[in-house]
C-alpha positions as CSV (number, residue, x, y, z in Angstrom):
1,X,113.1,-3.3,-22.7
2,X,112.3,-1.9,-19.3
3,X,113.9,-2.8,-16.2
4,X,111.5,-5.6,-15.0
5,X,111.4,-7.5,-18.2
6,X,113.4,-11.0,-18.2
7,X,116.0,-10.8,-20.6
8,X,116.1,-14.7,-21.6
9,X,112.3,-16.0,-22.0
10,X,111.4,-19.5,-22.7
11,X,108.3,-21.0,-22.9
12,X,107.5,-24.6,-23.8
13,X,110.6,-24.7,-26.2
14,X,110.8,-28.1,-28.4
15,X,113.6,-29.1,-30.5
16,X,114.2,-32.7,-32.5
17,X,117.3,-33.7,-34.2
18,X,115.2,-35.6,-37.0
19,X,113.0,-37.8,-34.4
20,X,114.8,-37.5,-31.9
21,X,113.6,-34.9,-28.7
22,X,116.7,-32.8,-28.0
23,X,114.8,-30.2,-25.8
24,X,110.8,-31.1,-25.2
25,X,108.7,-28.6,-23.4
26,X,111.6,-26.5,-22.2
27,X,110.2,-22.8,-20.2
28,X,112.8,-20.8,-18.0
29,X,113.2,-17.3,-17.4
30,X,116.6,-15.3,-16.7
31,X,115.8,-12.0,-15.0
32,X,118.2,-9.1,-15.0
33,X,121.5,-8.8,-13.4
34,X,121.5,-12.5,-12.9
35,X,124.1,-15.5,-13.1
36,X,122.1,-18.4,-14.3
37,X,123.3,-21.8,-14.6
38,X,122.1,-24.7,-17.1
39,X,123.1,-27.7,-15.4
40,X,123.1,-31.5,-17.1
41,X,124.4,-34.6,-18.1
42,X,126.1,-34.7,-21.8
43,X,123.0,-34.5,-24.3
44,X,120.8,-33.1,-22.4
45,X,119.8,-30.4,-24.0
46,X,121.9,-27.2,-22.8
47,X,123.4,-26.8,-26.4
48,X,120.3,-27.2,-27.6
49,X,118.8,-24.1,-26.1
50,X,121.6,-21.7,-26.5
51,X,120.8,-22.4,-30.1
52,X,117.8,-21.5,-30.5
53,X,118.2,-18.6,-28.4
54,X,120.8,-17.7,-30.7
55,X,118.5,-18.7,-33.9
56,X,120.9,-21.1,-34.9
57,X,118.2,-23.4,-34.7
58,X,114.7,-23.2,-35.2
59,X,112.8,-24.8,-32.5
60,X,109.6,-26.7,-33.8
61,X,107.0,-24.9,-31.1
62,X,107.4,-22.8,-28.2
63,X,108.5,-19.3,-27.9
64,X,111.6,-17.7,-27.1
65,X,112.2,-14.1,-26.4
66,X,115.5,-12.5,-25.4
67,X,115.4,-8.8,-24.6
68,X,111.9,-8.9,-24.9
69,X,112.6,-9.6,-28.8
70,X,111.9,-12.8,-31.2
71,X,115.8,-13.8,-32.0
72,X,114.2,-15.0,-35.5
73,X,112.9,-11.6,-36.0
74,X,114.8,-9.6,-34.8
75,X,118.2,-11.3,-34.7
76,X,120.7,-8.4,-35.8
77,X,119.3,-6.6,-32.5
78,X,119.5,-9.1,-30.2
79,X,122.9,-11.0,-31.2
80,X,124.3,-6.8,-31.4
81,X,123.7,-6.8,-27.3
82,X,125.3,-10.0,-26.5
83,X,128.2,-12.6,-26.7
84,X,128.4,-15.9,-26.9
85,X,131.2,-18.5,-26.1
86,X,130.2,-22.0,-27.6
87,X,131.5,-25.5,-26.8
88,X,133.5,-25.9,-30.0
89,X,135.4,-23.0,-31.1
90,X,137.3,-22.1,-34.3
91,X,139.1,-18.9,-35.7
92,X,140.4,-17.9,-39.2
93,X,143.8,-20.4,-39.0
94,X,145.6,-18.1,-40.9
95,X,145.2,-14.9,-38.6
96,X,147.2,-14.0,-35.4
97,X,145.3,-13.4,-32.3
98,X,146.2,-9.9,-32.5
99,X,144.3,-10.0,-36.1
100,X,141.4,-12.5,-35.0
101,X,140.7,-9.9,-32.0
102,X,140.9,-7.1,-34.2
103,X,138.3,-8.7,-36.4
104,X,136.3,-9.6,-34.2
105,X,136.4,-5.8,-32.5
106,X,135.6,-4.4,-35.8
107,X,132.0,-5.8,-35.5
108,X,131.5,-4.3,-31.8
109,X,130.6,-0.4,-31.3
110,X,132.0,-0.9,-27.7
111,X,135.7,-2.6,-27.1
112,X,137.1,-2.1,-23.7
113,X,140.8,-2.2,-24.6
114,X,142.2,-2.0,-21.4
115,X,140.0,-5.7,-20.5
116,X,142.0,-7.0,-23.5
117,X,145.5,-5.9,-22.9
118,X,144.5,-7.3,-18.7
119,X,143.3,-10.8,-19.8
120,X,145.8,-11.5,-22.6
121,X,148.6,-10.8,-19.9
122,X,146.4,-13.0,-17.5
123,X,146.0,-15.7,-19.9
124,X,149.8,-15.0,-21.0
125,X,148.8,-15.2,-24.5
126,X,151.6,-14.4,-27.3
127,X,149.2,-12.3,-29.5
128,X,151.6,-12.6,-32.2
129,X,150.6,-16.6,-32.0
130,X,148.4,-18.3,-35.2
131,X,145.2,-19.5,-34.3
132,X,145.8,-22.6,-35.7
133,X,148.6,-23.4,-33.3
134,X,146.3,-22.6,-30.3
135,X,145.6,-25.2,-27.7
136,X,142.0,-25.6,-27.0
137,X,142.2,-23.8,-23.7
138,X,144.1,-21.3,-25.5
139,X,141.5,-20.9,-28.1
140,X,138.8,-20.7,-25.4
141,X,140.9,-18.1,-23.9
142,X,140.6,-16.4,-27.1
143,X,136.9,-16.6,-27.1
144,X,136.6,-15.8,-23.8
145,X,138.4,-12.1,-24.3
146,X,136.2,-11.4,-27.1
147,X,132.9,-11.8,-25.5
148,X,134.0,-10.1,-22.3
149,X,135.6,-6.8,-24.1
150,X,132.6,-5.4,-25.8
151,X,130.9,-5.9,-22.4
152,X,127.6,-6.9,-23.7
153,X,124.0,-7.0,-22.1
154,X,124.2,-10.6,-22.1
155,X,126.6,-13.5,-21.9
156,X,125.7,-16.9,-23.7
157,X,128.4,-19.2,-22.2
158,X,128.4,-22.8,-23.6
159,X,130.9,-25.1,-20.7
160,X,133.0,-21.8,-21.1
161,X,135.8,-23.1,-18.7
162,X,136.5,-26.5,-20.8
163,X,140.4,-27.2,-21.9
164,X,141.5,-24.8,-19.4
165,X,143.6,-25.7,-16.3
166,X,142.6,-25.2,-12.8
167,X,144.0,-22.6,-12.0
168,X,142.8,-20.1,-15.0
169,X,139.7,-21.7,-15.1
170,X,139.3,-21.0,-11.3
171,X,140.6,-17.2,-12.0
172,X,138.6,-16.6,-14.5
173,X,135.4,-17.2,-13.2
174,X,135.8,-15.5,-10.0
175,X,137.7,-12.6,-11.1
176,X,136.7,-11.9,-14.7
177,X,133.1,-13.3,-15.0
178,X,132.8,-11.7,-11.4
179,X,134.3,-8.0,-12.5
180,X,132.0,-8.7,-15.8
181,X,128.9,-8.2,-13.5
182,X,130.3,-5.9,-10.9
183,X,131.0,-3.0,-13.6
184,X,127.5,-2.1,-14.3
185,X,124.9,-4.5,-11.2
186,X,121.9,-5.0,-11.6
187,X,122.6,-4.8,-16.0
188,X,124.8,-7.4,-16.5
189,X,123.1,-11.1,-17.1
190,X,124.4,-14.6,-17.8
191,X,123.3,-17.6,-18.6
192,X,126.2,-20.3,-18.6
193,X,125.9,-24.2,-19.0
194,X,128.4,-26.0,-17.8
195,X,129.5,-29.5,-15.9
196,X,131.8,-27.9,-13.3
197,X,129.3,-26.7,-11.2
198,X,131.8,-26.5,-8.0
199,X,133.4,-23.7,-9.8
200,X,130.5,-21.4,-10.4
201,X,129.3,-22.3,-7.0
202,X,129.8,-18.4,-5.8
203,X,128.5,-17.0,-9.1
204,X,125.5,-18.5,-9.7
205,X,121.7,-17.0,-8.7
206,X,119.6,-19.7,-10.5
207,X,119.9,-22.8,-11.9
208,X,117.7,-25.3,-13.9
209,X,118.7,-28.3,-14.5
210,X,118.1,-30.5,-17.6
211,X,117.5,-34.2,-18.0
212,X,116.5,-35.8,-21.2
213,X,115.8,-32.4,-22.7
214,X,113.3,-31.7,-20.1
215,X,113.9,-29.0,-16.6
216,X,113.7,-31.1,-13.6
217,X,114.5,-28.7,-11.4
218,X,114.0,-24.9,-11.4
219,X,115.5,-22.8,-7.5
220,X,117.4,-20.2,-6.3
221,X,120.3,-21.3,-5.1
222,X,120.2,-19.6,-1.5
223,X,116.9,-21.9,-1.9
224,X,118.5,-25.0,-3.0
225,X,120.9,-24.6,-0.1
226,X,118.1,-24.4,2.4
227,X,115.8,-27.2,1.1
228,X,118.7,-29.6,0.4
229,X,120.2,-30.9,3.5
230,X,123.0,-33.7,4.1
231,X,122.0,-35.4,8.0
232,X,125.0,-37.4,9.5
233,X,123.6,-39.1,12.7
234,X,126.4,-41.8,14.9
235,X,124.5,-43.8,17.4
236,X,126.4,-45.5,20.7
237,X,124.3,-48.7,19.9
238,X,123.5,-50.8,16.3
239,X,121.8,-48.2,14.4
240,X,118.1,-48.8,14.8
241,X,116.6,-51.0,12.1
242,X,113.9,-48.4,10.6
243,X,113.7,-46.4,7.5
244,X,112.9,-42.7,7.1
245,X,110.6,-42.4,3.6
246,X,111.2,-38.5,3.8
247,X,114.5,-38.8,2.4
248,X,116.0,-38.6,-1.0
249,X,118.8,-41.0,-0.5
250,X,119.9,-42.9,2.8
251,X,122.9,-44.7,3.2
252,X,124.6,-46.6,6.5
253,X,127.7,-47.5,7.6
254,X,128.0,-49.2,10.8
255,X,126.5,-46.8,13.6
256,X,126.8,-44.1,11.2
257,X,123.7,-42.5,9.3
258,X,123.8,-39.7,6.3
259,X,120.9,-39.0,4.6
260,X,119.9,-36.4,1.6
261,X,117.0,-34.5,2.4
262,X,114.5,-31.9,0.7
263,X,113.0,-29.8,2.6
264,X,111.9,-32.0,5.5
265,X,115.5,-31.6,7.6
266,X,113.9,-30.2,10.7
267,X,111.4,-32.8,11.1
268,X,114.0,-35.5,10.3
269,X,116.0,-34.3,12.5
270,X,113.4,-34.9,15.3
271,X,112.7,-38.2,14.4
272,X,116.6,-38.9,14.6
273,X,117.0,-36.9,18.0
274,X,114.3,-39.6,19.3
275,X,116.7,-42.5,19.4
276,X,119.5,-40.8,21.3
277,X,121.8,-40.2,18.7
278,X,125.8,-40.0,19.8
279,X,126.6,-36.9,17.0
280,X,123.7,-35.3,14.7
281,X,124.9,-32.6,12.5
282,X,123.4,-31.0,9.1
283,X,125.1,-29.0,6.2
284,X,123.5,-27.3,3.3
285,X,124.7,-29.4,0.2
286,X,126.2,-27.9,-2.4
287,X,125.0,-27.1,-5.9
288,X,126.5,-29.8,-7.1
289,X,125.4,-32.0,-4.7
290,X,121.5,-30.8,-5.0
291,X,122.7,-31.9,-9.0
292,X,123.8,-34.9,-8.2
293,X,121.0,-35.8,-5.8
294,X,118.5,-34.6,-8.3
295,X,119.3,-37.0,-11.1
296,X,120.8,-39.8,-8.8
């Protein structure tokens, strides 16, 4: 794989759960080095597509190539240079997690032992604890340490953050997922679906988001944060009785104005400046926001 090659590849990707579209013409691309976020509702397809990628499941048309290889091909290669952490997660019950991570280590020809011994005192995980009397945070802890210690390629992370509290949820992502990429830039990718966008805010490079199994919305996010624009506008008088077609979503209160815009702000803005507003200001919304705006 050389250096310019995407390392996620998806192009017009279908998948039905009997007849039922889960994921219908479905093409993304995760270069390199990058934090990429798969944002949706509940069913829209984000499980779907870390699936196939995986070959879990066998998409009925469209290509998928990760690392420049056909998972269904070449799967032993592919899965050997990533890590995945899915929604649902479930150990041997009987094993400790001292045990379940030494099992799962014994697969890996890389295991950074000092990561381990760092997050388990992090997590403050008893490592002497059953699996089967894990929380579901705890077990997602679990999962979490064993896809960050081989430091792979790639990281597959399926709502990675879910059942854990606030505050290691919030230390996780900045500090572990951060120090993930930061070891070796520019080498590091992944590709993380998840509901609590806020949280990956600072992390993530690209986005698509999913609706109905379908991408309605492929950016950047430096992008995203330019296009998508929140207007307030306070006028001394009764707001002026007119509508501005340009924007996404409008809402008044009052004097008051705010209005979602994409990629019109400036001109907006002008056409608000004419009627003597008292205030005007604009902010850059926020990834979530853009999500929210986008599927409102």
């Amino acid at each position: 794989m050389n250096a310019t090659e995407p390392v996620i590849d998806i192009k017009n990707l279908a998948y039905a759960y009997g007849k039922q579209d889960a994921v219908h013409d479905l093409s993304l691309v995760v270069p390199r080095g990058r934090c990429y976020g798969l944002f949706g509702r509940n069913g829209a397809g984000k499980t779907t597509t870390m699936k196939c990628l995986l070959n879990l499941l066998r998409p009925k048309k469209g290509s998928i190539r990760v690392f420049g290889l056909d998972p269904n091909k070449n799967e032993v290669e592919v899965k050997r240079r990533l890590a995945y952490v899915p929604d649902f997660i479930a150990f041997y019950p009987w094993m400790t997690v001292r045990e379940t991570l030494d099992y799962l280590a014994s697969f890996r020809p890389h295991w950074n032992k000092d990561i381990e011994r760092d997050l388990l005192q992090r997590f403050r995980l008893d490592s002497s604890q059953k699996t089967s009397a894990l929380s579901k945070g705890q077990k997602t802890q679990v999962a979490l340490i064993s896809a960050v210690c081989p430091e792979p390629e790639l990281l597959l992370l399926d709502e990675p953050t879910s059942g854990l509290d606030p505050i290691v949820r919030r230390e996780f992502i900045q500090t572990v997922i951060g120090a993930y990429q930061d070891s070796d830039p520019g080498n590091r990718t992944i590709l993380v679906s998840t509901h609590l966008i806020s949280e990956f805010e600072g992390l993530i490079d690209e986005f698509t988001i999913m609706d109905q199994g379908r991408a309605v919305l492929t950016l950047n996010a430096d992008q995203a944060r330019e296009r998508y624009q929140k207007i307030r506008a306070r006028f001394s008088q009764p707001r002026p009785a007119w509508t501005i077609k340009e924007a996404l979503h409008s809402s008044a209160n009052g004097r008051e104005l705010e209005l979602i815009v994409n990629g019109d702000g400036p001109q907006i803005l002008e056409q608000l400046k004419s009627h003597s507003p008292e205030s005007l200001t604009s902010e850059s919304l926020t990834l979530e926001e853009v999500f929210v705006a986008t599927l409102k």
